[in-house]
mmCIF file of the N, C-alpha and C atoms, coordinates in Angstrom:
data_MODEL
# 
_entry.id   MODEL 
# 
loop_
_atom_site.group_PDB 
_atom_site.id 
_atom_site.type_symbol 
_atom_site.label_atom_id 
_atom_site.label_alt_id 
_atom_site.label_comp_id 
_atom_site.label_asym_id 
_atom_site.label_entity_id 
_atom_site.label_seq_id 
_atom_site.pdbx_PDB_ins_code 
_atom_site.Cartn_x 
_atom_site.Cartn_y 
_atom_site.Cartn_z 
_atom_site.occupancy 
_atom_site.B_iso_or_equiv 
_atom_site.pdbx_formal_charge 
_atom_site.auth_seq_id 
_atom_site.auth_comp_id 
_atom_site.auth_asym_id 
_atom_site.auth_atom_id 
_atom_site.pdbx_PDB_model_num 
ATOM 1   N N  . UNK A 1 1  ? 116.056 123.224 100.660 1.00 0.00 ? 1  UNK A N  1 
ATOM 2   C CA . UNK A 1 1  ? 114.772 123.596 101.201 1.00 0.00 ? 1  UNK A CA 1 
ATOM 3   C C  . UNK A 1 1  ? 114.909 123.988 102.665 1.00 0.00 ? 1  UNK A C  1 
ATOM 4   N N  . UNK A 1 2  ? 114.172 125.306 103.237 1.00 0.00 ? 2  UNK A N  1 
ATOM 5   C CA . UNK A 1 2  ? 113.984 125.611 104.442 1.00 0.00 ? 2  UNK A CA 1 
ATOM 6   C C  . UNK A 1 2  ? 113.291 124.343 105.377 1.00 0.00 ? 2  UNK A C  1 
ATOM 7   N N  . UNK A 1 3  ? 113.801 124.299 106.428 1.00 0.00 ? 3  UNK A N  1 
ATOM 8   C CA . UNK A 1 3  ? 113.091 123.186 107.922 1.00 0.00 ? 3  UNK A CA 1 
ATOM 9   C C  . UNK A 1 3  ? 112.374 124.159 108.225 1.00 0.00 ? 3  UNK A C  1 
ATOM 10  N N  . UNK A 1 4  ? 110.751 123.956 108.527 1.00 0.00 ? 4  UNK A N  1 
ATOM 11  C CA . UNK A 1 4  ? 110.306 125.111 108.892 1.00 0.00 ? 4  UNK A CA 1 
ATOM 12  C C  . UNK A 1 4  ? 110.259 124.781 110.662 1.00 0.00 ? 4  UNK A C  1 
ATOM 13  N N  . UNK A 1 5  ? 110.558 123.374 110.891 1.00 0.00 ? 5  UNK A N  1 
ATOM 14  C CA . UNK A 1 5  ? 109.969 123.660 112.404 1.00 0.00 ? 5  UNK A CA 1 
ATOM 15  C C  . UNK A 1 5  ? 111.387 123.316 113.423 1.00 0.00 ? 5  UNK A C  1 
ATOM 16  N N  . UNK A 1 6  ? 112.816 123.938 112.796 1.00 0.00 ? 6  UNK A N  1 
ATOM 17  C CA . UNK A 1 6  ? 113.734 124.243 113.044 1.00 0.00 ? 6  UNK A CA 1 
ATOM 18  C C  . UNK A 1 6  ? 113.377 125.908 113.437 1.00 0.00 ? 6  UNK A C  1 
ATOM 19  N N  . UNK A 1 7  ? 112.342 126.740 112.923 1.00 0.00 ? 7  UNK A N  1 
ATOM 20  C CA . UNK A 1 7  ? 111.797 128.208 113.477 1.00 0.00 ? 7  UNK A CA 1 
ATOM 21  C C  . UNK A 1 7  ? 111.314 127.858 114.964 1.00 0.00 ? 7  UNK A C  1 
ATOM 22  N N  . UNK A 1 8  ? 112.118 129.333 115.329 1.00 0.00 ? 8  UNK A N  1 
ATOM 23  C CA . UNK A 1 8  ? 111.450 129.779 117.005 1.00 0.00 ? 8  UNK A CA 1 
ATOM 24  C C  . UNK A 1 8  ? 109.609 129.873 117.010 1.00 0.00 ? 8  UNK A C  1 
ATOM 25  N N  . UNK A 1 9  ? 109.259 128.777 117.980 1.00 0.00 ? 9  UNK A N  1 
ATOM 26  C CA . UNK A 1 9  ? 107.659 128.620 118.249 1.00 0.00 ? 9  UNK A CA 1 
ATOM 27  C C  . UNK A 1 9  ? 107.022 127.453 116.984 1.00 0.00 ? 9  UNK A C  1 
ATOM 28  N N  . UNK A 1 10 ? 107.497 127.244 115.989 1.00 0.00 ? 10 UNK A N  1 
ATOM 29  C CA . UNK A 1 10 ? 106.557 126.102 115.079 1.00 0.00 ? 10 UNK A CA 1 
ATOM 30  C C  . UNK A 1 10 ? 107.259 124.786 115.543 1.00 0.00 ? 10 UNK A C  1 
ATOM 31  N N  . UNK A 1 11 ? 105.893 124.357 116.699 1.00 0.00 ? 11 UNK A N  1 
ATOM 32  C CA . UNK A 1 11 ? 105.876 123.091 116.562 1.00 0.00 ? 11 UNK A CA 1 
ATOM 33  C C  . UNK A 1 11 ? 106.583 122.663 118.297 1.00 0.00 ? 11 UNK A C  1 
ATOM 34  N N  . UNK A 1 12 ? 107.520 123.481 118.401 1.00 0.00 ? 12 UNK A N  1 
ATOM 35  C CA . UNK A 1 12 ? 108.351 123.614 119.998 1.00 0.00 ? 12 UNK A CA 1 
ATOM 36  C C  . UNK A 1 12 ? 107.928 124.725 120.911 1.00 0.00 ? 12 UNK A C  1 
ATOM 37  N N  . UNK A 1 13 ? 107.946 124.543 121.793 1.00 0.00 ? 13 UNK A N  1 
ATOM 38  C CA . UNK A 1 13 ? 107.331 125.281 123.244 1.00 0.00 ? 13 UNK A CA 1 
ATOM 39  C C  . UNK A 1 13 ? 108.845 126.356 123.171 1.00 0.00 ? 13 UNK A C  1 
ATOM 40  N N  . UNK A 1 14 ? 108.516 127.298 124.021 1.00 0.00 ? 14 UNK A N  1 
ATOM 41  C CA . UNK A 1 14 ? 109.872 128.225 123.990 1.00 0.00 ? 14 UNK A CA 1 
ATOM 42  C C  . UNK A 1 14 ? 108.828 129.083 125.430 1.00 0.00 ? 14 UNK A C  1 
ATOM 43  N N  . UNK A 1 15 ? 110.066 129.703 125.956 1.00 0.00 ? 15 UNK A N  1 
ATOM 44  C CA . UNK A 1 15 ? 109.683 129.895 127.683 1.00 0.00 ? 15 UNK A CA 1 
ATOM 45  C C  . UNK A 1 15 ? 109.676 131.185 127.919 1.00 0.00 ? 15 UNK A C  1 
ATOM 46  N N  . UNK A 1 16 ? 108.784 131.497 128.387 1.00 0.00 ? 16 UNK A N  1 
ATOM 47  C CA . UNK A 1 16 ? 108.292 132.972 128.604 1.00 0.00 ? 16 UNK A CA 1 
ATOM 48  C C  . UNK A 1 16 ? 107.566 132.983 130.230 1.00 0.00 ? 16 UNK A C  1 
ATOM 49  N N  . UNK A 1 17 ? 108.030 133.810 131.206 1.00 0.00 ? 17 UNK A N  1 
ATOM 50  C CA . UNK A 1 17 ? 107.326 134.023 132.610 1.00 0.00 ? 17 UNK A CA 1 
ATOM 51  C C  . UNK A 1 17 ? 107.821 132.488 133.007 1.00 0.00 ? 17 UNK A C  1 
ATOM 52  N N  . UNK A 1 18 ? 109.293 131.237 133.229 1.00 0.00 ? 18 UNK A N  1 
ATOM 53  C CA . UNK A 1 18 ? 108.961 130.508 133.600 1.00 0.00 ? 18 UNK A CA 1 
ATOM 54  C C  . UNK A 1 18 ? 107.838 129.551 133.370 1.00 0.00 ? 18 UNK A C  1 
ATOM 55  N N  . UNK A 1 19 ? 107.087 129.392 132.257 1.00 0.00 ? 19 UNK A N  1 
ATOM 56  C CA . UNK A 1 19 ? 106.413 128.967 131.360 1.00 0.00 ? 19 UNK A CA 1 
ATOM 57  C C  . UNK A 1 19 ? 106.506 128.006 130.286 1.00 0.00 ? 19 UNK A C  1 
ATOM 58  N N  . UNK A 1 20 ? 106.244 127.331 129.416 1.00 0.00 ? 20 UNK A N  1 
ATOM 59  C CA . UNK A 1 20 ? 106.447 126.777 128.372 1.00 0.00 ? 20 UNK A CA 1 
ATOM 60  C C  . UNK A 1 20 ? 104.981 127.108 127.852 1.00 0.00 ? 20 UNK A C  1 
ATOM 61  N N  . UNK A 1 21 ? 105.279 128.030 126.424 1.00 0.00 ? 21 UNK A N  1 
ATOM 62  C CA . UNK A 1 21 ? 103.926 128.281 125.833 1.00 0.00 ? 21 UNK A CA 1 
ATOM 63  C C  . UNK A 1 21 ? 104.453 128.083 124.356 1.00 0.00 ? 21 UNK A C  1 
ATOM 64  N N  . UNK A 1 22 ? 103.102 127.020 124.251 1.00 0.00 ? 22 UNK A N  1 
ATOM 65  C CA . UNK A 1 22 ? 103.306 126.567 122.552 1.00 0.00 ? 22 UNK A CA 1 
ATOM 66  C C  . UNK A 1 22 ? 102.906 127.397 121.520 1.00 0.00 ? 22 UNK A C  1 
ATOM 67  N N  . UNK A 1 23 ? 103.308 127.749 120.721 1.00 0.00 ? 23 UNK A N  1 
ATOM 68  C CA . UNK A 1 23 ? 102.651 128.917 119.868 1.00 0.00 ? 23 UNK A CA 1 
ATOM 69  C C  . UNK A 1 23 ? 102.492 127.699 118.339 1.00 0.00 ? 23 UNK A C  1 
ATOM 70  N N  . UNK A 1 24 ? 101.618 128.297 117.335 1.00 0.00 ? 24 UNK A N  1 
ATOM 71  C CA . UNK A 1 24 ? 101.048 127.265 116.313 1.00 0.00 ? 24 UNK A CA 1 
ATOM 72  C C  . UNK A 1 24 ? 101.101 127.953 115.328 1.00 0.00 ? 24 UNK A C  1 
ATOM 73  N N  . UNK A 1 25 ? 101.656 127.991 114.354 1.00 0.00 ? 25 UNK A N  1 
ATOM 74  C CA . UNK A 1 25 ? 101.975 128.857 113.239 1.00 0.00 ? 25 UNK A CA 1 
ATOM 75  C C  . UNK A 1 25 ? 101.283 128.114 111.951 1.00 0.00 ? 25 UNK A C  1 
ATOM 76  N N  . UNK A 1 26 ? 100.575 127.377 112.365 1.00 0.00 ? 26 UNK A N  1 
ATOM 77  C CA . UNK A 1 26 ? 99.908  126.708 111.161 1.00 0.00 ? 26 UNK A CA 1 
ATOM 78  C C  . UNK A 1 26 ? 98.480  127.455 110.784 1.00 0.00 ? 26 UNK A C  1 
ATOM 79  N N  . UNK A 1 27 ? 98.037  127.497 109.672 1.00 0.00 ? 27 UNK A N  1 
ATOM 80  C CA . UNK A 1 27 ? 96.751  128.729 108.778 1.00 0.00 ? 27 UNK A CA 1 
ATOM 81  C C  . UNK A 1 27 ? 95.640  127.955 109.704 1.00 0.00 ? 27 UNK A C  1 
ATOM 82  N N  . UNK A 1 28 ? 94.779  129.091 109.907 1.00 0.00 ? 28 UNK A N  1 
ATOM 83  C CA . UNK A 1 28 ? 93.329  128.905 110.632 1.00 0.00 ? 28 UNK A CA 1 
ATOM 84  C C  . UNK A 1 28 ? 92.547  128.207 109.495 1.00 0.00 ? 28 UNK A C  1 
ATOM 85  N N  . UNK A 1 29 ? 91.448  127.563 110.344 1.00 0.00 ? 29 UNK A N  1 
ATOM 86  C CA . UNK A 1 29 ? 90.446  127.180 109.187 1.00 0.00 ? 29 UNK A CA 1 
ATOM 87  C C  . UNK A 1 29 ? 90.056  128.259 108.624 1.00 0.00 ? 29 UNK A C  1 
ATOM 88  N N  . UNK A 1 30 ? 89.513  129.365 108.844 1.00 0.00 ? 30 UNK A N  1 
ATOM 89  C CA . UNK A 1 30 ? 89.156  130.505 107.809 1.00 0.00 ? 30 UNK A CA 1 
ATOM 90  C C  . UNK A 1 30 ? 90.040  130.724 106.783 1.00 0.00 ? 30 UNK A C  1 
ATOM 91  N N  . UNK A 1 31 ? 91.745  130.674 107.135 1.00 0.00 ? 31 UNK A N  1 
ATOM 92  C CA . UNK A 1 31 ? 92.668  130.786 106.620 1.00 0.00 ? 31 UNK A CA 1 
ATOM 93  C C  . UNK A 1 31 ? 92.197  129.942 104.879 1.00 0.00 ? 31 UNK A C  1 
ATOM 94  N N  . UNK A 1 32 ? 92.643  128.630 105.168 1.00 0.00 ? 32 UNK A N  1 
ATOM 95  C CA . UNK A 1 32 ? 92.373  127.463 104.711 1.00 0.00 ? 32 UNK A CA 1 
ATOM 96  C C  . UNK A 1 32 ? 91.319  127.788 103.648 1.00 0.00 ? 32 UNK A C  1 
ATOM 97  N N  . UNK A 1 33 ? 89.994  128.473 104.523 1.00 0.00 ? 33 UNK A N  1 
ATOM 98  C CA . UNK A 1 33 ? 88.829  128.599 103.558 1.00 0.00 ? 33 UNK A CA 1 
ATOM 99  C C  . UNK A 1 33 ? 89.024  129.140 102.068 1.00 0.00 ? 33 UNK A C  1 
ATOM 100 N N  . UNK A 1 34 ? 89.733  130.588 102.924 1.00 0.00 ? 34 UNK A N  1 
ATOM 101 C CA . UNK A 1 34 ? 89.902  131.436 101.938 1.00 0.00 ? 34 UNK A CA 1 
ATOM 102 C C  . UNK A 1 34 ? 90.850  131.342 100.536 1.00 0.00 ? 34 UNK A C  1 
ATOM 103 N N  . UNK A 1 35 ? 91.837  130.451 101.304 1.00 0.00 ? 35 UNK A N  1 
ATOM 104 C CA . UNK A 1 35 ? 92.927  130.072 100.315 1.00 0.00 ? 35 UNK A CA 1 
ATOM 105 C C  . UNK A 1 35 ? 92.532  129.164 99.402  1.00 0.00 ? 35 UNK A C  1 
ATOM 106 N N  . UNK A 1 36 ? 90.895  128.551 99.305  1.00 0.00 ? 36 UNK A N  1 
ATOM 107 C CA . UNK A 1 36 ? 90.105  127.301 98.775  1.00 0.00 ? 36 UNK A CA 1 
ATOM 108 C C  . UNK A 1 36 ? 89.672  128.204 97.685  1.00 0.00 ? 36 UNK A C  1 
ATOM 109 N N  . UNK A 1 37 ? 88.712  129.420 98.256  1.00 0.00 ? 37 UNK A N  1 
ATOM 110 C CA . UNK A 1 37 ? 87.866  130.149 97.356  1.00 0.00 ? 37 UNK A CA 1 
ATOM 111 C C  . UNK A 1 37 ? 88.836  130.422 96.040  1.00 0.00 ? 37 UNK A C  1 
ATOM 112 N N  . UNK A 1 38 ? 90.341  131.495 96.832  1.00 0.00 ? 38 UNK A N  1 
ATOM 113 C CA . UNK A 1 38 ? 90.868  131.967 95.830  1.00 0.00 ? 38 UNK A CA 1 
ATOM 114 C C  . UNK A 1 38 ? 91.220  130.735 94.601  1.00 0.00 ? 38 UNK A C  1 
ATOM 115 N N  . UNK A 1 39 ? 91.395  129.784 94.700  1.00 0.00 ? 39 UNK A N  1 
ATOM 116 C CA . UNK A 1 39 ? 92.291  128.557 93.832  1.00 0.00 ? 39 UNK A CA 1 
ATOM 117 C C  . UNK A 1 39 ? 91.174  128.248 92.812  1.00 0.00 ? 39 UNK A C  1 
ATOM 118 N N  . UNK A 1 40 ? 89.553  128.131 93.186  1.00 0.00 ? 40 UNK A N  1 
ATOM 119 C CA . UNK A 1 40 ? 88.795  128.370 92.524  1.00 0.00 ? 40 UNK A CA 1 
ATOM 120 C C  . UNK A 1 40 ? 88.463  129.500 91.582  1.00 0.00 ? 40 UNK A C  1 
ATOM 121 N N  . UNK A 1 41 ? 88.575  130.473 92.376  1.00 0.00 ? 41 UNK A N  1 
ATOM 122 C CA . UNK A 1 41 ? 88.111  131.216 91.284  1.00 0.00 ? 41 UNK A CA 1 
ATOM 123 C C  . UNK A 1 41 ? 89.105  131.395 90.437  1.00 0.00 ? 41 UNK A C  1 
ATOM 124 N N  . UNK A 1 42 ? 90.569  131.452 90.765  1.00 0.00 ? 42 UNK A N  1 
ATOM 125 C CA . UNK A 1 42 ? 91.819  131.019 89.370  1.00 0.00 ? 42 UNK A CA 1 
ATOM 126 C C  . UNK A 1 42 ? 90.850  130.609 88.445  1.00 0.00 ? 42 UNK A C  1 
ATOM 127 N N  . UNK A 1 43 ? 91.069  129.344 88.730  1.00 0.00 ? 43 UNK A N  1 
ATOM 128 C CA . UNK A 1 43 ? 90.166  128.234 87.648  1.00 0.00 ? 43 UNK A CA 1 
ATOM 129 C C  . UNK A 1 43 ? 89.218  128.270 86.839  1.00 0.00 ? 43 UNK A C  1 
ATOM 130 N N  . UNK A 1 44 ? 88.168  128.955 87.556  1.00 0.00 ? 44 UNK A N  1 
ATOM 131 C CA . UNK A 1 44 ? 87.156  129.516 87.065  1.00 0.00 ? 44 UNK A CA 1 
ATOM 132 C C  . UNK A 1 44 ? 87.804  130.440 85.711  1.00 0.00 ? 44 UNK A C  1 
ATOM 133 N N  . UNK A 1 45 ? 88.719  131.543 86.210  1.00 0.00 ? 45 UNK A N  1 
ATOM 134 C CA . UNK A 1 45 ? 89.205  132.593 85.291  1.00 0.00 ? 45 UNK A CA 1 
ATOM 135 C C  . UNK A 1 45 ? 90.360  131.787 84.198  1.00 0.00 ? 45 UNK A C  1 
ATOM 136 N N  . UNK A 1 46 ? 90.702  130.961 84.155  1.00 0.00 ? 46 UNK A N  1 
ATOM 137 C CA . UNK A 1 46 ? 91.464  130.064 83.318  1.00 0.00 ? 46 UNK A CA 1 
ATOM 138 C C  . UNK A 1 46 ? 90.259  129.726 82.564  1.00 0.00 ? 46 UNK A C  1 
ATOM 139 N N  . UNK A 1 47 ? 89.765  129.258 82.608  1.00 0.00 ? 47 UNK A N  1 
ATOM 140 C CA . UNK A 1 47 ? 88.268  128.237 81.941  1.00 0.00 ? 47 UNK A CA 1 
ATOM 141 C C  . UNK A 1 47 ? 87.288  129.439 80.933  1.00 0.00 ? 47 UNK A C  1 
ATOM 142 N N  . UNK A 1 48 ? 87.775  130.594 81.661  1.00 0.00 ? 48 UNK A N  1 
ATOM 143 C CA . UNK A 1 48 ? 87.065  131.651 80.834  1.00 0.00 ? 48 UNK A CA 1 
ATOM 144 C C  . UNK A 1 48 ? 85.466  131.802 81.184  1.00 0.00 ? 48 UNK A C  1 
ATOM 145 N N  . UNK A 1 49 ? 84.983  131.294 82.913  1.00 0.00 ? 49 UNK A N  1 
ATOM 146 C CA . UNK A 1 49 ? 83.898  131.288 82.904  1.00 0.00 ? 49 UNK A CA 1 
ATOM 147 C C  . UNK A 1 49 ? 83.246  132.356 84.295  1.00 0.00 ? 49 UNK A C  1 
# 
């Protein structure tokens, strides 16, 4: 299995301008939302309804 937060920016700061800027590679709540709707409506279409 891949380490994902062995990747450049998930989770570790990395330096830009003398800087340390954290970047967040984790899904937005909209993200999240959307990925809710779709799993439903699967289901829905499994169920035949």
């Amino acid at each position: 299995m891949t380490n994902f937060q062995t990747y450049l920016g998930y989770g570790q700061p990395y330096r830009m301008a003398d800087e340390h800027i954290w970047k967040d590679r984790r899904p937005t709540l909209e993200h999240i939302k959307e990925q809710q709707q779709l799993k439903k409506l699967k289901k829905k279409r499994k169920r035949g309804k």
